[in-house]
C-alpha positions in Angstrom: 88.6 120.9 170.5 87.8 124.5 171.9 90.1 127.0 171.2 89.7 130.9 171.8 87.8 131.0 169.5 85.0 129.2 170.2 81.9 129.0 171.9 82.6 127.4 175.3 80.0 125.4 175.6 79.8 123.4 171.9 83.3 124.0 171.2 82.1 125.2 167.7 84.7 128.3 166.4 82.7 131.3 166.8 83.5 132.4 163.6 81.6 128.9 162.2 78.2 129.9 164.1 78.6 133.6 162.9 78.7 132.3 158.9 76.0 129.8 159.6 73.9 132.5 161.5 74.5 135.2 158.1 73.7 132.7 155.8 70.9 131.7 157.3 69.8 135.6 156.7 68.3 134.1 153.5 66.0 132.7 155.4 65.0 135.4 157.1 63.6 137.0 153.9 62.2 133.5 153.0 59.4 133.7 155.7 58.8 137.2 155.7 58.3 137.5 152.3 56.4 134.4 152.0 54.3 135.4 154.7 53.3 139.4 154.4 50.6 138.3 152.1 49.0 137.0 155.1 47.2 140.6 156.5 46.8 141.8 153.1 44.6 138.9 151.2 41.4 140.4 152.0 42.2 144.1 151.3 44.3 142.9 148.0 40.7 141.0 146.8 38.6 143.9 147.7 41.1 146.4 146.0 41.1 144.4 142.8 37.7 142.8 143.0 39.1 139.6 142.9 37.4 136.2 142.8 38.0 133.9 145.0 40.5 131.5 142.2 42.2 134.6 141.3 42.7 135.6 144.9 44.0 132.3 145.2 46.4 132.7 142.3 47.8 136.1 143.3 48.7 134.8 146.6 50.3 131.6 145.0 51.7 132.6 142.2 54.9 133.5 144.2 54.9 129.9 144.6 55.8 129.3 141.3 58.3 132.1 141.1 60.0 129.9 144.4 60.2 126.7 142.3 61.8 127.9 139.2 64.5 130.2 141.6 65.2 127.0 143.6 65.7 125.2 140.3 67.7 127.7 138.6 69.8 128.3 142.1 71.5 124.8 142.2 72.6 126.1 138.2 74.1 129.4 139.6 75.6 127.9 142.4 77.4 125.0 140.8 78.8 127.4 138.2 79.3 130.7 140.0 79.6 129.6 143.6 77.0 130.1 146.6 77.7 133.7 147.2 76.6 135.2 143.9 73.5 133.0 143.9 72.9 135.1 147.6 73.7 138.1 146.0 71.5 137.8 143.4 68.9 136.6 145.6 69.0 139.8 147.7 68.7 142.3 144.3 65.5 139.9 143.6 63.9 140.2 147.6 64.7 144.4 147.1 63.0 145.0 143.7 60.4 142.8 144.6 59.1 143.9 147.5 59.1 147.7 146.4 57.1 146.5 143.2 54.5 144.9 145.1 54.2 147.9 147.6 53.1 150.2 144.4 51.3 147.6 142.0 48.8 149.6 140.1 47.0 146.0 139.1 46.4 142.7 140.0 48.6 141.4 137.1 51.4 144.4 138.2 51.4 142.8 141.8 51.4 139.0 140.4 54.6 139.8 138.6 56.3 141.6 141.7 55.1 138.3 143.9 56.6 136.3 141.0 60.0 138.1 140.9 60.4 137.9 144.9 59.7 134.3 144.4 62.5 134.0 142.5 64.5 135.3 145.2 62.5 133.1 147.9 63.5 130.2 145.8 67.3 130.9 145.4 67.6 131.3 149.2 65.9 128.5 150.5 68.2 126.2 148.2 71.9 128.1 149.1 71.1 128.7 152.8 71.0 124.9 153.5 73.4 124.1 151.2 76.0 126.9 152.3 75.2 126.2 156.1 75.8 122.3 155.5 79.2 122.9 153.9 80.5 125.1 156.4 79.7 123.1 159.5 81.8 120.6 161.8 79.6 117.2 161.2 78.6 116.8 165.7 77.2 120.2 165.3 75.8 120.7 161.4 72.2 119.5 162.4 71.8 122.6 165.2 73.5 125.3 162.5 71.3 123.8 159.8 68.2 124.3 161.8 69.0 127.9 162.0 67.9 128.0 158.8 64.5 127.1 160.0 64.6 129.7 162.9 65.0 132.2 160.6 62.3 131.0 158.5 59.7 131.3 161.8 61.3 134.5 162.9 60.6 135.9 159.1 57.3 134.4 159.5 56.8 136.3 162.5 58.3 139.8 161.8 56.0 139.6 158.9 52.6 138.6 160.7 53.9 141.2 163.5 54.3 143.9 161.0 51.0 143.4 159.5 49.4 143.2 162.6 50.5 146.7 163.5 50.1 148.6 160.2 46.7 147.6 160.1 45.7 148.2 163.6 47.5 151.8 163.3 45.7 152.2 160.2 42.3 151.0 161.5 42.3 147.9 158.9 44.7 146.8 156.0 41.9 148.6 153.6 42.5 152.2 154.9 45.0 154.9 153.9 48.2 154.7 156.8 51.1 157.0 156.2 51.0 159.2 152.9 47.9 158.4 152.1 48.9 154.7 151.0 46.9 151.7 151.8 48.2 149.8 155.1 48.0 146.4 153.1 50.8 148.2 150.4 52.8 149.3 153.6 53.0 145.6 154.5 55.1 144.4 151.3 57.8 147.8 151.6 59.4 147.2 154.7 61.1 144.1 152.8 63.4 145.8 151.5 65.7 146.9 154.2 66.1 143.3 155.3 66.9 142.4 151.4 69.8 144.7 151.3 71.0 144.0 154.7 71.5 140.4 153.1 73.1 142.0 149.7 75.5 143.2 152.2 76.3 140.3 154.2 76.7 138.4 151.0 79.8 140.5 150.3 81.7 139.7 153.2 81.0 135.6 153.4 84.0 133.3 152.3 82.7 130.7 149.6 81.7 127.4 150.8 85.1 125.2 150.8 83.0 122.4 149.6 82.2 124.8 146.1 86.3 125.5 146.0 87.5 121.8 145.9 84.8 121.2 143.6 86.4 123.3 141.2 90.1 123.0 141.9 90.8 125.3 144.2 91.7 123.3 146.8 94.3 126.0 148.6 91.6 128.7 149.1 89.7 125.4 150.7 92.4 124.9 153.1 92.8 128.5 153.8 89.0 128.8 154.5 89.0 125.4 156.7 92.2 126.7 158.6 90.1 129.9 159.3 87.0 128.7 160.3 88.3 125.7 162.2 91.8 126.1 163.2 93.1 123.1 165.1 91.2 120.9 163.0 92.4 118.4 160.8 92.3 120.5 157.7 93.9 117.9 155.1 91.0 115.6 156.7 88.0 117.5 155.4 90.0 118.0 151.9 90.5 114.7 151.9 86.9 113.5 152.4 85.3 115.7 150.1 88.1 114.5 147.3 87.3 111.2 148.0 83.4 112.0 148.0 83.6 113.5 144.4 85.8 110.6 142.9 83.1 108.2 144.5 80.2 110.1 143.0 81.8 110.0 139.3 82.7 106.5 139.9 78.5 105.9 140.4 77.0 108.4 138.0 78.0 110.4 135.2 79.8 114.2 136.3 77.3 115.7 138.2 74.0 114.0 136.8 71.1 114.0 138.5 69.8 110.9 136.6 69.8 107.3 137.3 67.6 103.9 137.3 64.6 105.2 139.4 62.0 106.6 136.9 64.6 109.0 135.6 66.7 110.4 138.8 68.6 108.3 141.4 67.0 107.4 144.5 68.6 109.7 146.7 66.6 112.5 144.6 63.8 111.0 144.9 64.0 110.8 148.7 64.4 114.6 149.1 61.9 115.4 146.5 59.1 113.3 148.6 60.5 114.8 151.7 60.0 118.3 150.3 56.4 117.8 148.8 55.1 115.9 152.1 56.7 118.8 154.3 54.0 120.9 152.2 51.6 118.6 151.4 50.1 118.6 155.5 49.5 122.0 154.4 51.3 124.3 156.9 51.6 127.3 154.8 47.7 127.6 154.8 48.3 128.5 158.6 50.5 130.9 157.4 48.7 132.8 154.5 44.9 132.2 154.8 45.2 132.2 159.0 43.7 135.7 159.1 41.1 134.8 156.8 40.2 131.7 158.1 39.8 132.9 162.1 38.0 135.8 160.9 35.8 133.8 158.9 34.9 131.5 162.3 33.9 134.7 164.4 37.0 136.3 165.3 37.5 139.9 164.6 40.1 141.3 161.9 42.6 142.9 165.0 42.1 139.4 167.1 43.0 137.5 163.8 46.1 138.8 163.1 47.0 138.7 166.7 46.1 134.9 166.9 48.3 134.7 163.6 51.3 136.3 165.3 51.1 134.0 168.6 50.4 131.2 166.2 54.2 132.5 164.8 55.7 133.1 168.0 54.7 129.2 168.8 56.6 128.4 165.5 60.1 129.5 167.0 60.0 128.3 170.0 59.2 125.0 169.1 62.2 125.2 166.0 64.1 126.4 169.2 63.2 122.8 170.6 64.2 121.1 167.5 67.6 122.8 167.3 68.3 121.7 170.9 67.3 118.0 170.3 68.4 117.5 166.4 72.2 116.3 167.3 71.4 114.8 170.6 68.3 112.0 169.6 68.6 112.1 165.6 66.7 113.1 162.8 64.4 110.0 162.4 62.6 110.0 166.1 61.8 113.6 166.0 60.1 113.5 162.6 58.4 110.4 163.3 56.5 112.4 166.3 55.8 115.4 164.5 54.0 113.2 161.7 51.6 111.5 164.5 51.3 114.9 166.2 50.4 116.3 162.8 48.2 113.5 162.0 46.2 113.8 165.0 46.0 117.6 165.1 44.6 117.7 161.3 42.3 115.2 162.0 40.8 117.2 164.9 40.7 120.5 162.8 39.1 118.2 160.1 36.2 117.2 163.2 35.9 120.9 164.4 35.2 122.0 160.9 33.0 119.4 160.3 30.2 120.9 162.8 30.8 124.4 161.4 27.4 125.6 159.4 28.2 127.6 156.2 30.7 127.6 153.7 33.3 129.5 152.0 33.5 133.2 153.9 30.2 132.2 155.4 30.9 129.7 157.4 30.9 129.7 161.4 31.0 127.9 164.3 29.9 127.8 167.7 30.0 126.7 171.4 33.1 124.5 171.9 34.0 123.6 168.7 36.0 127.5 167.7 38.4 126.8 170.2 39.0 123.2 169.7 40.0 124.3 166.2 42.3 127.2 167.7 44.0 124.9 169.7 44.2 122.0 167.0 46.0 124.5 164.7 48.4 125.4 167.0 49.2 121.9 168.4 49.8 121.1 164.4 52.1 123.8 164.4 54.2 122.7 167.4 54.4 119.5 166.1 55.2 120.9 162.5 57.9 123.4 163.7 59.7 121.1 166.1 60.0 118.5 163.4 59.3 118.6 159.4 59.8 122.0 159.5 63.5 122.7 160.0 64.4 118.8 159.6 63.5 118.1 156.2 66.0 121.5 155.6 68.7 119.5 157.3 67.9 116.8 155.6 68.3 118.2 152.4 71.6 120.1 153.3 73.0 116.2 154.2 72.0 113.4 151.8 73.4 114.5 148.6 76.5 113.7 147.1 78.6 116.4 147.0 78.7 116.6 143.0 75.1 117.3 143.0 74.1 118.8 145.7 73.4 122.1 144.9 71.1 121.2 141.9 69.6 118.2 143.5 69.0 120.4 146.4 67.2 122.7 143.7 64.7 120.4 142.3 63.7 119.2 145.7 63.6 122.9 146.6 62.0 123.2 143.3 59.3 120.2 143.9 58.6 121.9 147.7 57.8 125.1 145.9 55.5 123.1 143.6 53.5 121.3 146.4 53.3 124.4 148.2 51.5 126.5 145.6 49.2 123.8 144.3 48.6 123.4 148.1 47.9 127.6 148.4 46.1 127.6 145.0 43.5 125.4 145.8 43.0 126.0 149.1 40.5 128.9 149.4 38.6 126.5 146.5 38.5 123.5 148.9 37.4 125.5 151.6 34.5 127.0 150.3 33.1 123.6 149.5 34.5 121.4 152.1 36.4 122.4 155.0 36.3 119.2 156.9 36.9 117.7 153.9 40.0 119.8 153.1 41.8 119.6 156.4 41.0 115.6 156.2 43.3 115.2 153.3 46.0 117.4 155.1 45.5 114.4 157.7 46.1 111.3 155.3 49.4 112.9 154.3 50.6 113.4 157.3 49.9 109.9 158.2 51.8 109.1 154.8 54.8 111.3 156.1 55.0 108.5 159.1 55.4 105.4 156.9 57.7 107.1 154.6 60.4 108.0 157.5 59.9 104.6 158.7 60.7 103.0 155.9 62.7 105.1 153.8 64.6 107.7 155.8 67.6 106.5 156.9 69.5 108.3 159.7 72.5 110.7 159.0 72.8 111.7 163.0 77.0 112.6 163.5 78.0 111.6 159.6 80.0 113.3 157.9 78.3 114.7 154.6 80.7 112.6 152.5 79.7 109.5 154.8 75.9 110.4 154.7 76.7 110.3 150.7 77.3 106.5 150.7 73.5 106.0 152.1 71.9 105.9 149.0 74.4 104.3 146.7 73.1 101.7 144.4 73.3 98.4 145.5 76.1 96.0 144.3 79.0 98.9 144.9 81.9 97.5 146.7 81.3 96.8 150.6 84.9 98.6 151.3 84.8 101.7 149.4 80.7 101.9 151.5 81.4 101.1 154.8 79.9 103.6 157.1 79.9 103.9 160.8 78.0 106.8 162.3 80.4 108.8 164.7 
């Protein structure tokens, strides 16, 4: 019911969007962090004479710094609470990103990309999970997709950012601003973002979920009362009481295994959903971009300014997805974005496939450059209004309260995973097989159709103690499962 308080049109408390939209500051530093490396690859390989596997590695090595972080996070936060796992976080993104910016050698810079994928990893697991627990159920889809937004608008500061150091410098390879290389300028500006987060971190109430977890169920109330006064406070309480007496009822205290090759099924639903998010094989739009468009005629300046649209198009469209989240459900929207994936891919794959060359070499001509410019955007539309920020809502929804922070981890974890064997071998692929590469892209997006379809479920207007009772295992009783979708 809107109160004062709240935003006049949603009837959301003010006070809710403002925690959701500071927690979601994690995911800020998320995509810009994951994304600088974009305008540097080329000057990093020519500064280090790199190879092209080892180029490859340095750019996804971060990768594997993400996984462990998201693995570790759901550990830190089921002990110590959301908030210190942000904290931490934020000291991670800080040091990191000042390392990188002064690496002396390529095994210097991997272990400053390593440490800020730590802190990549921790956010992208407590953002969700903190934004989830904090927001009324006929809203949480919209303030869980800010997490997304923030991704894209990281994504984008950092393409934007490297897109003007190195056109003031003249190219990423030449000295900017005392005397230091503009592709080292690209990683420093991190850090002011990082401890803007640190600081934000201090002032965020603990997520009430975390507090009746752990028996403090009057600092819950006091939280609830605050951030949604008017509400039925004992209600919420209640719910997420009753959800972690269910859950120990079905599993052991807070295990993550069951029947299903070693984890329950629910765990295995967000793990899929996290590798087939990266298994399309966004994030190559997102790192090699530059590379690629130069390598297909366009100039270094007109790359990086086709790679900042390219992230422009990426909010707007998550922008789209916000709006339509609560109002049609999860399940239609990613169903769309897997055709419109599907068919985009496929069309890359058939533009690449009358390219001559290979590797750096290759090069197209006549009609075929922009059919592939327009193909990779129309991927990322249909990527950003759907599997992007969805399968983060997703995530932030389907797991029992118990164990959602560290199931939320390993799928985190298992996203991170994907994504750097996805990163790793994609400058490999490319130099033998372009067509080839963006092909298999193709096939799993058409796998990410049949696996909504058939295994998604919708969690549209549930509570995230109803959405809980989705994946129980069959033969619990009908009365203590009964759902019905508000």
């Amino acid at each position: 019911m809107p109160n004062s308080s709240s935003d006049s049109r949603s009837g959301v408390p003010r006070k809710v969007i403002g925690l959701a939209v500071a927690g979601a500051v994690g995911g800020f530093l998320f995509g810009f962090d994951s994304s600088v490396v974009n305008g540097a690859v080329d000057a990093m390989k020519d500064e280090f004479m790199l190879s092209e596997a080892v180029t490859g590695f340095a750019v996804a090595v971060a990768l594997l710094g993400c996984a462990a972080g998201a693995y570790l996070a759901g550990k830190v936060a089921d002990r110590y609470g959301r908030i210190p796992a942000m904290k931490l976080g934020a000291a991670l993104f800080l040091v990191s990103s000042i390392g990188t910016g002064f690496a002396f050698s390529i095994w210097d810079l991997v272990f400053w990309r390593l440490v800020g994928g730590l802190g990549i990893g921790l956010a992208s697991v407590i953002a969700p999970a903190y934004i989830s627990e904090i927001s009324p159920r006929q809203v949480r889809g919209r303030l869980a997709s800010l997490q997304q937004l923030a991704i894209t608008t990281g994504i984008f500061a950092a393409l934007l950012s490297d897109a003007v150091l190195a056109t003031s410098a003249g190219s990423a390879h030449h000295a900017l601003w005392l005397g230091i290389e503009a592709w080292r300028w690209m990683f420093i500006p991190c850090a002011v973002p990082a401890a803007v987060y640190g600081l934000i971190a201090f002032r965020l109430p603990e997520s009430p979920h975390f507090l009746v977890l752990n028996g403090k169920e009057d600092t819950a109330r006091r939280i609830f009362d605050t951030l949604m006064p008017g509400d039925d406070t004992e209600r919420h309480i209640r719910e997420i009481r009753d959800s972690i007496k269910q859950d120990e009822l079905s599993t052991k205290k807070g295990s993550l295994r069951g029947k299903a090759f070693g984890l329950q099924p629910v765990v295995w639903i967000g793990i899929i959903l996290s590798v087939l998010q990266q298994f399309v094989g966004i994030n190559v739009i997102f790192y090699y971009s530059t590379t690629l468009w130069k390598a297909v005629g366009f100039h270094e300046q007109d790359s990086l300014a086709i790679s900042v649209a390219t992230s422009v198009t990426n909010i707007l469209v998550t922008l789209v997805a916000i709006a339509l989240v609560d109002r049609i459900g999860r399940r239609p929207i990613l169903l769309t974005g897997s055709i419109g994936m599907a068919v985009s891919l496929g069309a890359m794959a058939l533009a690449f496939s009358s390219a001559s060359g290979t590797g750096s070499s290759v090069s197209m001509t006549g009609v075929w450059g922009p059919v592939a410019l327009v193909a990779a955007n129309v991927f990322v539309v249909s990527f950003g209004a759907s599997w992007g920020p969805l399968v983060w809502v997703l995530l932030g929804e389907i797991f029992p309260s118990r164990i959602r922070a560290r199931a939320l981890g390993l799928a985190a974890a298992a996203q991170w995973i994907a994504n750097f064997a996805i990163t790793l071998s994609f400058p490999i692929m490319a130099a033998g097989s372009l067509p080839l590469t963006y092909g298999m892209y193709a096939l799993f997006a058409a796998a990410s159709f049949f696996f909504v379809m058939f295994k998604v479920p919708e969690t549209n207007g549930m509570s995230l103690e109803q959405a809980d009772t989705l994946f129980v295992p069959k033969g619990s009783k009908p009365a203590e499962l009964a759902v019905t979708p508000k």
